[in-house]
mmCIF file of the N, C-alpha and C atoms, coordinates in Angstrom:
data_MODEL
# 
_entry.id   MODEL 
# 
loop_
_atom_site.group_PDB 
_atom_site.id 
_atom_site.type_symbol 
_atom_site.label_atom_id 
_atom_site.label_alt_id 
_atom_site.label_comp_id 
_atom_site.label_asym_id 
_atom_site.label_entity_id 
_atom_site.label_seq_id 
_atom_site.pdbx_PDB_ins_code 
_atom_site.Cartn_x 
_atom_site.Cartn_y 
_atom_site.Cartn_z 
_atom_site.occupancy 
_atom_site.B_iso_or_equiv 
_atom_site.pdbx_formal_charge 
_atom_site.auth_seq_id 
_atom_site.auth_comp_id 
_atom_site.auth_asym_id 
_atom_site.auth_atom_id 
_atom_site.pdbx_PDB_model_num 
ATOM 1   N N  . UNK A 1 1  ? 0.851   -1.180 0.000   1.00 0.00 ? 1  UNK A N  1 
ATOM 2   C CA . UNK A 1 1  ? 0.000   0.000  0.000   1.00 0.00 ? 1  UNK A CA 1 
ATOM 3   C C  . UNK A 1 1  ? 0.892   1.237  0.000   1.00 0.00 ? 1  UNK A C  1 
ATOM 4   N N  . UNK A 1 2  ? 0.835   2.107  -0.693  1.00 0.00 ? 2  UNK A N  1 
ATOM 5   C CA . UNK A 1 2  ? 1.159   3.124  -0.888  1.00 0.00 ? 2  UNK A CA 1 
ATOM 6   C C  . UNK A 1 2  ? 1.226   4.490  0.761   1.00 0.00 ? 2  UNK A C  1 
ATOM 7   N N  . UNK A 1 3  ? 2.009   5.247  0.456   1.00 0.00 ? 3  UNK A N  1 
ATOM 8   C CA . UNK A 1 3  ? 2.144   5.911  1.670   1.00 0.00 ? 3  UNK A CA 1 
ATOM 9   C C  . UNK A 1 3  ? 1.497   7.005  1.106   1.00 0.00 ? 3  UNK A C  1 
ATOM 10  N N  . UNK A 1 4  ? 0.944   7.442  2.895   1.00 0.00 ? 4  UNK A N  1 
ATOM 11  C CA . UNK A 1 4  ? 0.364   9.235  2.429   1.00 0.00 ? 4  UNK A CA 1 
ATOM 12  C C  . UNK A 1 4  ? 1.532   10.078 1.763   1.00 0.00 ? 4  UNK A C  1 
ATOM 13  N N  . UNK A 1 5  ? 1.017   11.096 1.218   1.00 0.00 ? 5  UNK A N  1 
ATOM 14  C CA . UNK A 1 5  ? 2.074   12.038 0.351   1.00 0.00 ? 5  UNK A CA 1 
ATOM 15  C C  . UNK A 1 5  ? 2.805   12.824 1.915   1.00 0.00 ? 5  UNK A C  1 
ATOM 16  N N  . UNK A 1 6  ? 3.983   12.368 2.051   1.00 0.00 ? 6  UNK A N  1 
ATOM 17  C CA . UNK A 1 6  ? 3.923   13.150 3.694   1.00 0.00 ? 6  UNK A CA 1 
ATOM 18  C C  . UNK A 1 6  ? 5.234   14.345 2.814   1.00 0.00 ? 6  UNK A C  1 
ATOM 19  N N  . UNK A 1 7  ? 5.276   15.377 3.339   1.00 0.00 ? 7  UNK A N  1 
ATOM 20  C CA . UNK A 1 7  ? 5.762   16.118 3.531   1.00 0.00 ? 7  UNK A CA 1 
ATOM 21  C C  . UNK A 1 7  ? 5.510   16.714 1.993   1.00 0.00 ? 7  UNK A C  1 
ATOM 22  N N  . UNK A 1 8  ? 3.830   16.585 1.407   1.00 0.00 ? 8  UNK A N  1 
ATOM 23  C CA . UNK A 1 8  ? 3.793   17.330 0.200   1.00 0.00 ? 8  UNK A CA 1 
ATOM 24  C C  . UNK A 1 8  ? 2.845   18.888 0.391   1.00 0.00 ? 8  UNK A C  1 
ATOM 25  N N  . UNK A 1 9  ? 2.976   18.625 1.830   1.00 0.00 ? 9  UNK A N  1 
ATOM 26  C CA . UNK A 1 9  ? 2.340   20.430 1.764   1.00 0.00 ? 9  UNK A CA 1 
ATOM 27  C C  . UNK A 1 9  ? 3.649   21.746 2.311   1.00 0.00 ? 9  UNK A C  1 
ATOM 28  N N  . UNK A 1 10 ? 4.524   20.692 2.789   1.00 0.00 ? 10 UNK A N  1 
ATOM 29  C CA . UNK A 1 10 ? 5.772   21.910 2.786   1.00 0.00 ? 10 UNK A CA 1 
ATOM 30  C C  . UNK A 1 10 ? 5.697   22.870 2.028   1.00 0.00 ? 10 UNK A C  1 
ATOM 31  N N  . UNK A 1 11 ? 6.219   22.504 0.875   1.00 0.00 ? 11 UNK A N  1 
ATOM 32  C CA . UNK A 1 11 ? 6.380   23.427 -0.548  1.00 0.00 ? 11 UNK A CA 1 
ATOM 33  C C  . UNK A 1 11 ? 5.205   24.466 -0.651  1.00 0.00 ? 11 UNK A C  1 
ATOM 34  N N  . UNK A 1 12 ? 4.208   23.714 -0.454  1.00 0.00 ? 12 UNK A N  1 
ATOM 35  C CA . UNK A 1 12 ? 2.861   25.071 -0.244  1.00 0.00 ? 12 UNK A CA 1 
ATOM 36  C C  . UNK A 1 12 ? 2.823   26.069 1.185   1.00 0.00 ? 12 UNK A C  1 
ATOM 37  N N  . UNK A 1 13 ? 3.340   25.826 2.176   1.00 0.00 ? 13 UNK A N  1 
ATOM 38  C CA . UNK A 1 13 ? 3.343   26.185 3.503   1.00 0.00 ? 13 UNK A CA 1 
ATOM 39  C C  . UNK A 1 13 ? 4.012   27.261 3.389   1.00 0.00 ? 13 UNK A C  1 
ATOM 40  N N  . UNK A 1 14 ? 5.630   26.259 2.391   1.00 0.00 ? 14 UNK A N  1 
ATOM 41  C CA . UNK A 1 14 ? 6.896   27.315 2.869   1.00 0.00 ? 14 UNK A CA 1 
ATOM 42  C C  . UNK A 1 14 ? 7.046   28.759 1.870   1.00 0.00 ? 14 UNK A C  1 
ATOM 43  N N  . UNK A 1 15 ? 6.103   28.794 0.861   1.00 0.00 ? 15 UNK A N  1 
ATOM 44  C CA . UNK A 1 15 ? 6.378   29.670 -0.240  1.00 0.00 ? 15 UNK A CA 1 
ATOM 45  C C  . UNK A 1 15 ? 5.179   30.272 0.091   1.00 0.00 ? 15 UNK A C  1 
ATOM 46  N N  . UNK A 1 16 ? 4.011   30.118 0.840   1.00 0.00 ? 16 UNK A N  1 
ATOM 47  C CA . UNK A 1 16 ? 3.577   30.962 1.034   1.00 0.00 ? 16 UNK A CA 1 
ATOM 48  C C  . UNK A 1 16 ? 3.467   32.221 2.188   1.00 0.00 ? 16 UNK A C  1 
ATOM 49  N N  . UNK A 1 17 ? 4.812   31.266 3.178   1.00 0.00 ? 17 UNK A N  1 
ATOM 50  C CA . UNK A 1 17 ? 5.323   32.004 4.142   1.00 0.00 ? 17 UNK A CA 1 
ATOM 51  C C  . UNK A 1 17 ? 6.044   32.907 3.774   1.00 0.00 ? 17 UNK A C  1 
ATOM 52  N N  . UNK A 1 18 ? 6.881   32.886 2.633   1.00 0.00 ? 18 UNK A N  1 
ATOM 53  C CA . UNK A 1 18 ? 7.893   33.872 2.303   1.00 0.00 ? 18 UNK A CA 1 
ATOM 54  C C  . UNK A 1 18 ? 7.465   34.837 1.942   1.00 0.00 ? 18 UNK A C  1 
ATOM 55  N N  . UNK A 1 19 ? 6.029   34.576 1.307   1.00 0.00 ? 19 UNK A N  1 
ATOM 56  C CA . UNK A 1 19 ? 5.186   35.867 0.810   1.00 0.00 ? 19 UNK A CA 1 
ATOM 57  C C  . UNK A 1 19 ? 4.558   36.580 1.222   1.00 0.00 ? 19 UNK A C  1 
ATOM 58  N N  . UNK A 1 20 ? 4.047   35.797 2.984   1.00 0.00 ? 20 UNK A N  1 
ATOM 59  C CA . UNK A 1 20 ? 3.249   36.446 3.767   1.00 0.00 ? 20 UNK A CA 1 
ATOM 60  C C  . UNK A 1 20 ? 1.895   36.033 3.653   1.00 0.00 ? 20 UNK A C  1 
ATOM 61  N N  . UNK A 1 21 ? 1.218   35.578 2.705   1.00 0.00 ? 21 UNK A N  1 
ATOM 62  C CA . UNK A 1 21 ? 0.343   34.816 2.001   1.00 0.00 ? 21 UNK A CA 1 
ATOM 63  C C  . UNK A 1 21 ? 0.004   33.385 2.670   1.00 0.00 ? 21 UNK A C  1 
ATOM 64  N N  . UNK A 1 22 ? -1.366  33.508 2.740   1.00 0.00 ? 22 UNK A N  1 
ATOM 65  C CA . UNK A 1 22 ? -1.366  31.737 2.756   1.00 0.00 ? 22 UNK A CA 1 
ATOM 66  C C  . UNK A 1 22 ? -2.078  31.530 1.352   1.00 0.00 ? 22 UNK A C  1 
ATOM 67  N N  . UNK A 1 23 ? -1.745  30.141 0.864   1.00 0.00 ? 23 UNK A N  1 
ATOM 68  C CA . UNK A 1 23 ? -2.101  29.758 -0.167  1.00 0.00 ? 23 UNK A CA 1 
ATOM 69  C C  . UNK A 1 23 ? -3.573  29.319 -0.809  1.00 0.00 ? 23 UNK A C  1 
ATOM 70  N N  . UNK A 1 24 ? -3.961  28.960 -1.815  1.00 0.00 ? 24 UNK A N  1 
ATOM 71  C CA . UNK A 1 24 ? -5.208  28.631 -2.137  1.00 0.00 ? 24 UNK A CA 1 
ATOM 72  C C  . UNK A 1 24 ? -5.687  27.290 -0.578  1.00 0.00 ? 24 UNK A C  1 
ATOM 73  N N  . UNK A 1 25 ? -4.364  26.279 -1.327  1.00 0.00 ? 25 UNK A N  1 
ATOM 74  C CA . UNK A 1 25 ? -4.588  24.983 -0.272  1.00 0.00 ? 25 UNK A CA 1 
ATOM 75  C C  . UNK A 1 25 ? -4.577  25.354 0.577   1.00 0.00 ? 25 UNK A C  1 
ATOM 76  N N  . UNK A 1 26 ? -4.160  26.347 1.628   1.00 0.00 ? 26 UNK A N  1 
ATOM 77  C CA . UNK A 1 26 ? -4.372  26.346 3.324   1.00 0.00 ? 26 UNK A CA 1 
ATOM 78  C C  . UNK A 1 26 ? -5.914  26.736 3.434   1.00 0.00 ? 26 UNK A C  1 
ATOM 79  N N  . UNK A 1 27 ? -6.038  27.946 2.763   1.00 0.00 ? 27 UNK A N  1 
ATOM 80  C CA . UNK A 1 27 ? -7.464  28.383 3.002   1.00 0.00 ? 27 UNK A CA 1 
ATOM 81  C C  . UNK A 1 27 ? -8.616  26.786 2.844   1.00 0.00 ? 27 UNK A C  1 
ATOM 82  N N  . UNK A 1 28 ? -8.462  26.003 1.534   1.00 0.00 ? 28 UNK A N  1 
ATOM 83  C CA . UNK A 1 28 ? -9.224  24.718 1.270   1.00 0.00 ? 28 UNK A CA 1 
ATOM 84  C C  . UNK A 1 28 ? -8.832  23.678 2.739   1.00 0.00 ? 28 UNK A C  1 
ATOM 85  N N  . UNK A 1 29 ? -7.747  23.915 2.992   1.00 0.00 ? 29 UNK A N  1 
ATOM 86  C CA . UNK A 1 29 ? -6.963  22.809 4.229   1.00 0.00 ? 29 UNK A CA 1 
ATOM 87  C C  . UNK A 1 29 ? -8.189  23.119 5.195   1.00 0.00 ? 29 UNK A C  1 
ATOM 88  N N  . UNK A 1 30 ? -8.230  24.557 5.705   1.00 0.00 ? 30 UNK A N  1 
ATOM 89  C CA . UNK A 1 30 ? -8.504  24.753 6.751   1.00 0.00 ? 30 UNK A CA 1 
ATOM 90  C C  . UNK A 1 30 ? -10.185 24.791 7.303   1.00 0.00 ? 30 UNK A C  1 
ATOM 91  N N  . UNK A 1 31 ? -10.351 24.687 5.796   1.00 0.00 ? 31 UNK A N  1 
ATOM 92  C CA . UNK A 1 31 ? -12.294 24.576 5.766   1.00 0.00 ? 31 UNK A CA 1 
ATOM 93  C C  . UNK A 1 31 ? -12.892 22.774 5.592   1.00 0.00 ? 31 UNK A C  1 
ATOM 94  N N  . UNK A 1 32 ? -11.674 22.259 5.573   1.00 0.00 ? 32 UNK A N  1 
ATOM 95  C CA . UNK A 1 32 ? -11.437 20.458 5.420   1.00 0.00 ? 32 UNK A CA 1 
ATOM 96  C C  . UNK A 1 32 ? -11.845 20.038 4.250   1.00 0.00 ? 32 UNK A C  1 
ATOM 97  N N  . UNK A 1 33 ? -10.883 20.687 3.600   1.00 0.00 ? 33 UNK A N  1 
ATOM 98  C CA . UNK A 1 33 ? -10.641 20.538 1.828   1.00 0.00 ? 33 UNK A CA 1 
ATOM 99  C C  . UNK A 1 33 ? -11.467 21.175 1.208   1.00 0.00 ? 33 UNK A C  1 
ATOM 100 N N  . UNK A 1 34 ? -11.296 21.013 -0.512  1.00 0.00 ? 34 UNK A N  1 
ATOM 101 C CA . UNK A 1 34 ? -11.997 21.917 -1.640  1.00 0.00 ? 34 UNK A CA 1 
ATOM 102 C C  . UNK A 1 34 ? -13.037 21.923 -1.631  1.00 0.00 ? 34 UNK A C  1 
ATOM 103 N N  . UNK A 1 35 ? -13.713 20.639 -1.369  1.00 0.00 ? 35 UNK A N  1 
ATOM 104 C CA . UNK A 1 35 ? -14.738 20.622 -1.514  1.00 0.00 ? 35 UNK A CA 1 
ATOM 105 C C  . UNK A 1 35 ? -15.764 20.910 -0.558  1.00 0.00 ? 35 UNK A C  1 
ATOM 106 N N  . UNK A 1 36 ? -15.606 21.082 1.046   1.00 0.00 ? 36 UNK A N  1 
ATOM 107 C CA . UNK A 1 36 ? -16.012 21.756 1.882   1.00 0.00 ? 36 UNK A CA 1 
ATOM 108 C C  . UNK A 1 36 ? -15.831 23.042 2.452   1.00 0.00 ? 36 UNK A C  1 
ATOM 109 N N  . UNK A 1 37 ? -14.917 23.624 1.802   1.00 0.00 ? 37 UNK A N  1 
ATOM 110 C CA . UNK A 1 37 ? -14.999 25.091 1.345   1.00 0.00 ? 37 UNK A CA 1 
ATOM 111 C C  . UNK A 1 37 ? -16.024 25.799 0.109   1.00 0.00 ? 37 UNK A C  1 
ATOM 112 N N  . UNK A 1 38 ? -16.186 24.825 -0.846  1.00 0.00 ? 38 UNK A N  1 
ATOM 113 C CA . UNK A 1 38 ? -17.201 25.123 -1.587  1.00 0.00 ? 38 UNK A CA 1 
ATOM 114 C C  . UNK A 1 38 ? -18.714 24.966 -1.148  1.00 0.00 ? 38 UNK A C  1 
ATOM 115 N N  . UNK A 1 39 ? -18.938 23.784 -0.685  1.00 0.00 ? 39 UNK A N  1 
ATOM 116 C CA . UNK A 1 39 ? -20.375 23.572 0.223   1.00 0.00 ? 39 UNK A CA 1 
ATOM 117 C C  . UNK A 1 39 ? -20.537 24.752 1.199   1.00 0.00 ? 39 UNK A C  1 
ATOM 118 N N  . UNK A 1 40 ? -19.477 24.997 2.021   1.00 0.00 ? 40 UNK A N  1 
ATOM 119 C CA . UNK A 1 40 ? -19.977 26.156 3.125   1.00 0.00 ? 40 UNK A CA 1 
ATOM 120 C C  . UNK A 1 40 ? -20.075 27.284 2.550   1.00 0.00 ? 40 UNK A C  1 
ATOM 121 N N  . UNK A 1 41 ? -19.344 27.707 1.247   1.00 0.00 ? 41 UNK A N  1 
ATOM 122 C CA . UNK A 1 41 ? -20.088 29.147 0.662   1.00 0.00 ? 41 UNK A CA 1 
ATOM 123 C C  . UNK A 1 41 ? -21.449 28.857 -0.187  1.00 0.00 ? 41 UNK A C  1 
ATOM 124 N N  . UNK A 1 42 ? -21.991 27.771 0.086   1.00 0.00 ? 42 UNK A N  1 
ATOM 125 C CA . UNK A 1 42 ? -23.098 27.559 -0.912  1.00 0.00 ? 42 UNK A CA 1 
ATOM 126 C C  . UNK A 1 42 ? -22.694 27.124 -2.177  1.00 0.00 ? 42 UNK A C  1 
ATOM 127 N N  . UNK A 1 43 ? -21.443 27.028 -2.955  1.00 0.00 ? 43 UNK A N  1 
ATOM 128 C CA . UNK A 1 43 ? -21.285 26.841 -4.127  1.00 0.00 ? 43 UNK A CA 1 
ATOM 129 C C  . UNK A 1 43 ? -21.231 25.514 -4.742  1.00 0.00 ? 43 UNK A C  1 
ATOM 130 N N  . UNK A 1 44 ? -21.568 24.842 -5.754  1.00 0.00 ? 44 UNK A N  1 
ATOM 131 C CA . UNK A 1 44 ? -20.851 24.017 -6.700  1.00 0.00 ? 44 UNK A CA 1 
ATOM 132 C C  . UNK A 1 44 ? -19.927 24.057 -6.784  1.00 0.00 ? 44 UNK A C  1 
ATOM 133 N N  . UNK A 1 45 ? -18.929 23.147 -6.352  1.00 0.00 ? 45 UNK A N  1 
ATOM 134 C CA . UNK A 1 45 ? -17.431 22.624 -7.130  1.00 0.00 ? 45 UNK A CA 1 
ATOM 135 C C  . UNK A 1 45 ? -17.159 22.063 -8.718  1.00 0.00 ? 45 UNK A C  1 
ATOM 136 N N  . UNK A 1 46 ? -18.376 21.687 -9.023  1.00 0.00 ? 46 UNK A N  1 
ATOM 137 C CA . UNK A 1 46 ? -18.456 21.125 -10.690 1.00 0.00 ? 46 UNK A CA 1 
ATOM 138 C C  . UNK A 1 46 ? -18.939 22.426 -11.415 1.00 0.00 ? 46 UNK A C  1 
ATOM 139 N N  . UNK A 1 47 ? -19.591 23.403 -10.542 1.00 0.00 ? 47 UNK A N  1 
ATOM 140 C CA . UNK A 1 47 ? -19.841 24.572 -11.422 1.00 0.00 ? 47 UNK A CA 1 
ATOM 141 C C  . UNK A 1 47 ? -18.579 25.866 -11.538 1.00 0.00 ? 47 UNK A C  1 
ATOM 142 N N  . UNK A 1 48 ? -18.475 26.187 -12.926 1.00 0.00 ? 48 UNK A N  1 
ATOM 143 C CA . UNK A 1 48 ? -17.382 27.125 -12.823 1.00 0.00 ? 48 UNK A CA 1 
ATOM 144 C C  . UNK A 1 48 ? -17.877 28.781 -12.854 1.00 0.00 ? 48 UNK A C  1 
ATOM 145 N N  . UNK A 1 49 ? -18.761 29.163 -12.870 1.00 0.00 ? 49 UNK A N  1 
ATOM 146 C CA . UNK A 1 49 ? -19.255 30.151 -11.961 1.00 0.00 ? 49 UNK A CA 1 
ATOM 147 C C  . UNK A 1 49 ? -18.994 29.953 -10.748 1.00 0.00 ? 49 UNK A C  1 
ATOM 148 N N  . UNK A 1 50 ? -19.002 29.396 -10.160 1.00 0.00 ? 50 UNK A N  1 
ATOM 149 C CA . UNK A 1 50 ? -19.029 29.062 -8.565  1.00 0.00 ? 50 UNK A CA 1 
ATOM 150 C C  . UNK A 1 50 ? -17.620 28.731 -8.578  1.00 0.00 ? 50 UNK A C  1 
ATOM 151 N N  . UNK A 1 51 ? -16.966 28.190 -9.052  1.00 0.00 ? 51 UNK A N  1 
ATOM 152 C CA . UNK A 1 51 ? -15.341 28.001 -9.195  1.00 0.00 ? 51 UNK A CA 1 
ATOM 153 C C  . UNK A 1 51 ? -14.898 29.434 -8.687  1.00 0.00 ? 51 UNK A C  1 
ATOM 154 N N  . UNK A 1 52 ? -15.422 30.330 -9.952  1.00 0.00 ? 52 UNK A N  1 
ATOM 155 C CA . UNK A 1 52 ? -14.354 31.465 -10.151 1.00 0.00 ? 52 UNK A CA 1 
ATOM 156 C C  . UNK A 1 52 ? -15.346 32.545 -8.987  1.00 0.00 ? 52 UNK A C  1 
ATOM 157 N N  . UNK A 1 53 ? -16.554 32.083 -8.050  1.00 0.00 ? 53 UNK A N  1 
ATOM 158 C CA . UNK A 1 53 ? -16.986 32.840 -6.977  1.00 0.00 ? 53 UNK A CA 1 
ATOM 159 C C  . UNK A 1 53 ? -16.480 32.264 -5.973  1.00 0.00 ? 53 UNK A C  1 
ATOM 160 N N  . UNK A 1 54 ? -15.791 31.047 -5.987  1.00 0.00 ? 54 UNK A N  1 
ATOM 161 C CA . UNK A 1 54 ? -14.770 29.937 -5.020  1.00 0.00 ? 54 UNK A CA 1 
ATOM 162 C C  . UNK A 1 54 ? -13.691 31.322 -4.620  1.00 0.00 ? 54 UNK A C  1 
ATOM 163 N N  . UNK A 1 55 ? -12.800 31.407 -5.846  1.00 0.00 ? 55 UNK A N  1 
ATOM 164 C CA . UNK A 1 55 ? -11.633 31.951 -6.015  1.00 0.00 ? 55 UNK A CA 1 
ATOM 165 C C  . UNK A 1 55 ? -11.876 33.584 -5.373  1.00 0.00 ? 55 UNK A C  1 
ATOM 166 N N  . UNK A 1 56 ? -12.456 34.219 -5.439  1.00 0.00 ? 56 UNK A N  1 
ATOM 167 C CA . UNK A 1 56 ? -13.305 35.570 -5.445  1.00 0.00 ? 56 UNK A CA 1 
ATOM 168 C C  . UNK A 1 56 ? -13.277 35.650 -3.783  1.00 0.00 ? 56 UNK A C  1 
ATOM 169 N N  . UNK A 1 57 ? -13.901 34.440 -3.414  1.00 0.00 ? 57 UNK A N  1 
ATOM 170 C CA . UNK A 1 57 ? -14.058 34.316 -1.683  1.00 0.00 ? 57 UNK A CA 1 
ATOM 171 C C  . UNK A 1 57 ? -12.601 34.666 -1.064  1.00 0.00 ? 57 UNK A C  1 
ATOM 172 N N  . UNK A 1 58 ? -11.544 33.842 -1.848  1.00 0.00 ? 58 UNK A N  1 
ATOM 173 C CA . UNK A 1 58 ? -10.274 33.707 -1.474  1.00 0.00 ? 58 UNK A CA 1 
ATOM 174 C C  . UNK A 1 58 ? -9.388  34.940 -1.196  1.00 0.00 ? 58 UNK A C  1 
ATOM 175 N N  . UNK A 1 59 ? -9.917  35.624 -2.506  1.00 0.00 ? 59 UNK A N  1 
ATOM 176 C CA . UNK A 1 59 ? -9.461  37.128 -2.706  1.00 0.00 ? 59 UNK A CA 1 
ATOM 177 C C  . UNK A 1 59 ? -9.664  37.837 -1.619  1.00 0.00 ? 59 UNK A C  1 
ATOM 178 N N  . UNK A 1 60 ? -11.035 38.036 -1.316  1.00 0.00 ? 60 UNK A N  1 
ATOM 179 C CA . UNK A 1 60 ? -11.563 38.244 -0.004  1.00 0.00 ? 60 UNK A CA 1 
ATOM 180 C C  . UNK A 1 60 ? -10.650 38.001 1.116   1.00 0.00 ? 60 UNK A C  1 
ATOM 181 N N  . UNK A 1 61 ? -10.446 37.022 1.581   1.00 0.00 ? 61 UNK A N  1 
ATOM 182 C CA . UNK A 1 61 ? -10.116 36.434 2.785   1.00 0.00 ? 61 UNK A CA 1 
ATOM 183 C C  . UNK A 1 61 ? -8.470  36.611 2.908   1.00 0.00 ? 61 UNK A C  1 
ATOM 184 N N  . UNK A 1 62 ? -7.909  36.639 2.094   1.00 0.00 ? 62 UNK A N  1 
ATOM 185 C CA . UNK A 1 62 ? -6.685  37.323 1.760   1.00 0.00 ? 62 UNK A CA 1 
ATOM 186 C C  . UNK A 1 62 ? -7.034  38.498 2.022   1.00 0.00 ? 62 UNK A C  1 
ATOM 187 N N  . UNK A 1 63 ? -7.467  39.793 1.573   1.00 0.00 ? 63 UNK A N  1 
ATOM 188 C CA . UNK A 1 63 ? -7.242  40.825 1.563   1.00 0.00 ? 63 UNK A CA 1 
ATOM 189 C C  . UNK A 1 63 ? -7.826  41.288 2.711   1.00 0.00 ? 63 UNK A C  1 
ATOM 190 N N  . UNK A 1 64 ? -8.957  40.483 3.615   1.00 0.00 ? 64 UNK A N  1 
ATOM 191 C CA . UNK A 1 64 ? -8.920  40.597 5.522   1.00 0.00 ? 64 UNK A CA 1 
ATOM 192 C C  . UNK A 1 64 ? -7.612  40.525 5.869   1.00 0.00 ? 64 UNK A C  1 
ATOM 193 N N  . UNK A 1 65 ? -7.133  39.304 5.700   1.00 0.00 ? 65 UNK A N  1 
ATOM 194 C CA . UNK A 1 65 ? -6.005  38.556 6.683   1.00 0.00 ? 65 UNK A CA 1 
ATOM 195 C C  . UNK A 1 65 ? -4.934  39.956 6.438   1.00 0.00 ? 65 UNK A C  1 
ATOM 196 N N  . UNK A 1 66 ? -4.807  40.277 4.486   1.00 0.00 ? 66 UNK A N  1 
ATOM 197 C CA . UNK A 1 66 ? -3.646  41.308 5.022   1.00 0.00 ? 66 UNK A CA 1 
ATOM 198 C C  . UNK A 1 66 ? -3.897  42.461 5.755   1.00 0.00 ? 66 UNK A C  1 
ATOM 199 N N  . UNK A 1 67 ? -5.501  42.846 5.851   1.00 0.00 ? 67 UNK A N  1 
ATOM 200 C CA . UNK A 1 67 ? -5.720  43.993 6.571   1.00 0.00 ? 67 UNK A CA 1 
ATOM 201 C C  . UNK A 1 67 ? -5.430  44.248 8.279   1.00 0.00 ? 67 UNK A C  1 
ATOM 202 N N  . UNK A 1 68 ? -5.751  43.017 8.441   1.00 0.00 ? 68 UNK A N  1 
ATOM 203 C CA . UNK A 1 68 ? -5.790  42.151 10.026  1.00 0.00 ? 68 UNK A CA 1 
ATOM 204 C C  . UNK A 1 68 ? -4.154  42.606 10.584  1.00 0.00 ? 68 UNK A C  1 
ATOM 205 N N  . UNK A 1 69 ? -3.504  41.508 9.575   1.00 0.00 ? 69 UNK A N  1 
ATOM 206 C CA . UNK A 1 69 ? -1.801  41.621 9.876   1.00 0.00 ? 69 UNK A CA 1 
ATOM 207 C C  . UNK A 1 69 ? -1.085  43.365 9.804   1.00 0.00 ? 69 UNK A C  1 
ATOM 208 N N  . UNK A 1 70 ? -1.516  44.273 8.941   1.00 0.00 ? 70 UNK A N  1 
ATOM 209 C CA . UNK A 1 70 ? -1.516  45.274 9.071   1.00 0.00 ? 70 UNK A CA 1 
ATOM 210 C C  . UNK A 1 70 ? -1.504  46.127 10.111  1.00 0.00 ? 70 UNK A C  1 
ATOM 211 N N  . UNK A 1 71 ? -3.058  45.803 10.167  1.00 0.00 ? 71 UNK A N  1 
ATOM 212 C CA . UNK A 1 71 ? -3.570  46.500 11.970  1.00 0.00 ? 71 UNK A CA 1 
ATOM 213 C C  . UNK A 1 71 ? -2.956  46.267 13.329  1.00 0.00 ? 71 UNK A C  1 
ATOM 214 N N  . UNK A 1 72 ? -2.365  44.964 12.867  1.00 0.00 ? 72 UNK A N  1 
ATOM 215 C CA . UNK A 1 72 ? -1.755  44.008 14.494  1.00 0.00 ? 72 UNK A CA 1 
ATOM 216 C C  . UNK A 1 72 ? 0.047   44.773 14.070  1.00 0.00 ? 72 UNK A C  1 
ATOM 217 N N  . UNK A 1 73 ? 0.430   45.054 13.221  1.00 0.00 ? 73 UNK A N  1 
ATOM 218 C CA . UNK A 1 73 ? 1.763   45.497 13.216  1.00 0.00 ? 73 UNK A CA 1 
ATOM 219 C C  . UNK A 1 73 ? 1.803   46.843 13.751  1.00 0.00 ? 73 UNK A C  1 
ATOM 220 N N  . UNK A 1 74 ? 0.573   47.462 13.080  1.00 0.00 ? 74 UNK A N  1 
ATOM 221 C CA . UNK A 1 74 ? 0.409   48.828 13.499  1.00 0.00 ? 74 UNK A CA 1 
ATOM 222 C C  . UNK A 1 74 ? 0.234   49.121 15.289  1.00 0.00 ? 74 UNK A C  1 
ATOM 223 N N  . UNK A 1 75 ? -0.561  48.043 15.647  1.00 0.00 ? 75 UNK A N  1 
ATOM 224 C CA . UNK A 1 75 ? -0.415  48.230 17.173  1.00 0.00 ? 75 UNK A CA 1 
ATOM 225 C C  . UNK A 1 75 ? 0.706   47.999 17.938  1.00 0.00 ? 75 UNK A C  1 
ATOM 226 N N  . UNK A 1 76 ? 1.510   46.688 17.123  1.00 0.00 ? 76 UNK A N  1 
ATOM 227 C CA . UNK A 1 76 ? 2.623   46.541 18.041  1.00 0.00 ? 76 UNK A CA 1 
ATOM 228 C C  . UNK A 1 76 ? 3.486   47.549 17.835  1.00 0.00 ? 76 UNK A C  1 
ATOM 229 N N  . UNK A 1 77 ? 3.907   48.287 16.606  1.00 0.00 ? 77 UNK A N  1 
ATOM 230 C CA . UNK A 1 77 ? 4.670   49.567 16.663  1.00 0.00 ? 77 UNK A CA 1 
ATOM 231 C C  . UNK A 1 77 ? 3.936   51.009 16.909  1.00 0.00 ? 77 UNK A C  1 
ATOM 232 N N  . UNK A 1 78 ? 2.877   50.913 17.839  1.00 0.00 ? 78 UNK A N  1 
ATOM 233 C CA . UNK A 1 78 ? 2.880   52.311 18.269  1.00 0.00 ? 78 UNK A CA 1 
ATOM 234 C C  . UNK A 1 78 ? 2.119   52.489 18.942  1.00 0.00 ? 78 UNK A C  1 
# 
C-alpha cells in the first residue's frame, strides 16, 4: 500500500510564508478541503461560476487577513 504524500504540503506552507500569504490549499486545508470550502459558501465545485466565486471568496479572505496583519503590526509599533 502506498504511503500518504507526507511532507507534500511543505512546498505550499513554505512559499507561502515567504510571501506572507497563505495559499489557495491552506485556506481549502482549513475549511477540510476543496470541496467543503465550496459547500460552506453555498457553491458548486463542478460549477465554474461558482469556481471562479470559489476563487473571489479567497481574494476576499486574503485581503482581511492582510488587513488584520496590518492593523496588528500597526499596534505593536505604536
Amino acid at each position: 500500500m502506498p504511503s500518504k504524500k507526507s511532507g507534500s504540503t511543505k512546498g505550499a506552507e513554505g512559499s507561502s510564508k515567504s510571501s506572507g500569504q497563505k495559499s489557495n490549499y491552506q485556506y481549502h486545508k482549513e475549511a477540510g478541503g476543496y470541496n467543503n470550502f465550496m459547500h460552506s459558501n453555498g457553491l458548486k465545485p463542478w460549477d465554474d461560476d461558482d469556481v471562479q466565486e470559489g476563487k473571489a471568496i479567497l481574494d476576499a479572505f486574503r485581503e482581511y487577513d492582510r488587513q488584520d496583519a496590518e492593523a496588528e503590526a500597526k499596534d505593536k509599533s505604536g
